[in-house]
C-alpha positions as CSV (number, residue, x, y, z in Angstrom):
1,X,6.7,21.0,-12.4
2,X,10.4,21.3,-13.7
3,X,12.4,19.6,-10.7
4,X,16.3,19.9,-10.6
5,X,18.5,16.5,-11.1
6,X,20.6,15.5,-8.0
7,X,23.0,13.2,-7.5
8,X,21.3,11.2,-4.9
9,X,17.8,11.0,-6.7
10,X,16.2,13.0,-4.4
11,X,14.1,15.3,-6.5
12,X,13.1,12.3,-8.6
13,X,12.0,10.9,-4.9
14,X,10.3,14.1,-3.8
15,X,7.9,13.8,-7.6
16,X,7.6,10.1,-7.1
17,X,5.7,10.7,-3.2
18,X,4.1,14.0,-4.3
19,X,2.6,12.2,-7.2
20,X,1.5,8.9,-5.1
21,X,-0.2,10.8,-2.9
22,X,-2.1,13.3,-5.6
23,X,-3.3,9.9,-6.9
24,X,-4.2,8.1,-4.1
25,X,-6.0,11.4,-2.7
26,X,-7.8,11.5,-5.8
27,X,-8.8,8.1,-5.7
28,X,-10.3,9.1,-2.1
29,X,-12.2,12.0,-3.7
30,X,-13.5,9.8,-6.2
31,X,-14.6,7.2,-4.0
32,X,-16.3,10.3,-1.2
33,X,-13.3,10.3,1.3
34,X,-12.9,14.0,1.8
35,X,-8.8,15.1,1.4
36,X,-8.9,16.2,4.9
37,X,-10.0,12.7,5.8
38,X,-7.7,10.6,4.0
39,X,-5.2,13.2,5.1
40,X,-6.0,12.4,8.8
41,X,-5.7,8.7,8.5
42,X,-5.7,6.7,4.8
43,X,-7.4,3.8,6.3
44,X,-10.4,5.9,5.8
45,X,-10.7,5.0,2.0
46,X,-10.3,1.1,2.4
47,X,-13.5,0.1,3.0
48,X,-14.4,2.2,-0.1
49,X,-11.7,1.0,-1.9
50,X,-12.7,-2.8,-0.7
51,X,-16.3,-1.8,-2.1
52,X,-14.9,-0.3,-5.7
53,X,-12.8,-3.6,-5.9
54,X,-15.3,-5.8,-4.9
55,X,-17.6,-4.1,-7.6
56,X,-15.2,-4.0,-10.9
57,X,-15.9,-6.4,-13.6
58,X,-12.2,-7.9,-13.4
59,X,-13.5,-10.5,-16.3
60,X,-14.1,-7.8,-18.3
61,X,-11.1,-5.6,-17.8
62,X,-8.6,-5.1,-20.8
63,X,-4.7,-4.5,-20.5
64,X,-5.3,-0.2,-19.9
65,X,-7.7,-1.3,-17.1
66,X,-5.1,-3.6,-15.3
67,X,-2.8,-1.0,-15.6
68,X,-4.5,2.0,-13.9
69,X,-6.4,-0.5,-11.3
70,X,-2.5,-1.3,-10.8
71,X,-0.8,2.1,-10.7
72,X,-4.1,3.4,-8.4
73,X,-3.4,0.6,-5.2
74,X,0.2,1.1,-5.7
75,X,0.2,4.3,-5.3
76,X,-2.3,3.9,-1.9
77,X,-0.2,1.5,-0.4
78,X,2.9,3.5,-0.6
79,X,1.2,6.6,0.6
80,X,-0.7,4.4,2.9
81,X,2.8,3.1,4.5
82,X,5.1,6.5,4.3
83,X,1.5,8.5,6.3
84,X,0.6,6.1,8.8
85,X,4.3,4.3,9.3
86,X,6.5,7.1,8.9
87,X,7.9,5.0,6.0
88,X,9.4,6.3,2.5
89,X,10.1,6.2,-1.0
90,X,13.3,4.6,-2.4
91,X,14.6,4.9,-5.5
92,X,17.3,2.2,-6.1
93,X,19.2,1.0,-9.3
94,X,17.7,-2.1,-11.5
95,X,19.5,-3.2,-14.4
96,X,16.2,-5.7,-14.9
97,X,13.7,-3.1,-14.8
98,X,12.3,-1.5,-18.6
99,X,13.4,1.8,-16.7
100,X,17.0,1.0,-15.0
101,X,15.0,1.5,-11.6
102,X,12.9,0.8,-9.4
103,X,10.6,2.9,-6.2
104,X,10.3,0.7,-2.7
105,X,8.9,2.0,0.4
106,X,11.3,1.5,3.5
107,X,10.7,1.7,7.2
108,X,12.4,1.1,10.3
109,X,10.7,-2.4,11.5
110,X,9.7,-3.2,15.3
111,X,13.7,-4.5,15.3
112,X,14.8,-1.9,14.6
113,X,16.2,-2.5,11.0
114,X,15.2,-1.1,7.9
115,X,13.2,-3.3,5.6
116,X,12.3,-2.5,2.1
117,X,9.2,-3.6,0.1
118,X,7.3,-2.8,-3.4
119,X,4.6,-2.1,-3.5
120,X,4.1,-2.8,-7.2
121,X,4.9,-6.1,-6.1
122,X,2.5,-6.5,-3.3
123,X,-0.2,-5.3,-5.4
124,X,0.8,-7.5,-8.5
125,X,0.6,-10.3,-5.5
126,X,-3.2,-9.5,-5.0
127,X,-3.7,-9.8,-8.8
128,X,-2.3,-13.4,-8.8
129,X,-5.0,-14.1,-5.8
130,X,-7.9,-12.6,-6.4
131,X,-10.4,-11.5,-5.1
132,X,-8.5,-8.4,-4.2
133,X,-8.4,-8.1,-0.7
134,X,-7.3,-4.4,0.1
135,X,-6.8,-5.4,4.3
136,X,-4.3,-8.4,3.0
137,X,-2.6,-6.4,0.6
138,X,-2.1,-3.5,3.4
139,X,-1.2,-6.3,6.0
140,X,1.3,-7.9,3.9
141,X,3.3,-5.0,3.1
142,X,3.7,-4.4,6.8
143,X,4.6,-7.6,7.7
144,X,7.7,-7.6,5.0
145,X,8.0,-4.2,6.4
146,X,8.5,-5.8,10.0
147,X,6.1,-3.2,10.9
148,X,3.2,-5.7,12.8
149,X,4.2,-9.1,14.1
150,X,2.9,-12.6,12.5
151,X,0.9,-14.4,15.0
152,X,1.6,-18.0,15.0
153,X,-0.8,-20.8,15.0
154,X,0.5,-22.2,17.9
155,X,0.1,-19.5,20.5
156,X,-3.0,-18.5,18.7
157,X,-4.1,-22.3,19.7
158,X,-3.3,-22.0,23.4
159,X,-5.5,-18.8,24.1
160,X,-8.4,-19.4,26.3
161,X,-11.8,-18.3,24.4
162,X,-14.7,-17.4,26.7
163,X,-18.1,-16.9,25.1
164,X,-19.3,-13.3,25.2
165,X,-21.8,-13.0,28.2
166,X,-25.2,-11.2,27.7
167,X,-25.9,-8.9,30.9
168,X,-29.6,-7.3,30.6
């Protein structure tokens, strides 16, 4: 698909989301998440995605494998972010990047603000901690995102637990 240059970078945008989403949706289809139900809510495909990860023989992967595992949870966290969040694509200018640019997701945080994050980066972040944990990878987008508040330790500490009664 031939897309006109604009100023703003909007058509390259418009191709970067379209094509996140066609790979992340075909991801879903690989892993049995209908389109309709990814669609509906992408949290349908982590706990398959969890599963595919969980499976993978990371040892065993060479530099082509790293790359695609890496293009296919990028491109799910970013379509993850701009479906459930409302969030979208960036493209801004990066004189350190191979290709003079760079894609972020941005969204309008519980302040208020708008926060950016990559997603490249978030996944490259799970690679340098493995094992890949798809929940922690989705959770720490949002909280750079300012989309979910952090819970401190402190007020976590101070909550009464009560053992779950049993009624028969």
């Amino acid at each position: 698909m031939m897309q006109e240059k604009t100023p703003d970078g909007s058509a390259a945008i418009l191709e970067w989301t379209e094509g996140a989403h066609r790979n992340a949706a075909g991801l879903a289809s690989v892993l049995g998440v209908t389109q309709e139900r990814y669609a509906e809510d992408p949290l349908t495909l982590m706990p398959a995605l969890q599963s595919y990860v969980d499976r993978i023989p990371l040892g065993e992967f060479e530099q082509s494998d790293w790359i695609r595992l890496h293009t296919d949870l990028t491109s799910y966290l970013g379509d993850l972010l701009v479906r459930r969040h409302g969030a979208t694509w960036a493209k801004v200018d990066d004189a350190s990047s191979p290709a003079g640019h760079r894609y972020l997701v941005e969204a309008i945080g519980l302040d208020g603000m708008t926060h950016r994050v990559e997603p490249y980066d978030v996944v490259m972040e799970e690679f340098h901690n493995l094992p890949i944990e798809i929940g922690r990878m989705i959770a720490n987008a949002e909280v750079v995102l300012n989309l979910t508040r952090l819970v401190d330790e402190e007020s976590l500490d101070s909550m009464p637990f009560e053992e779950p009664t049993r009624e028969d």
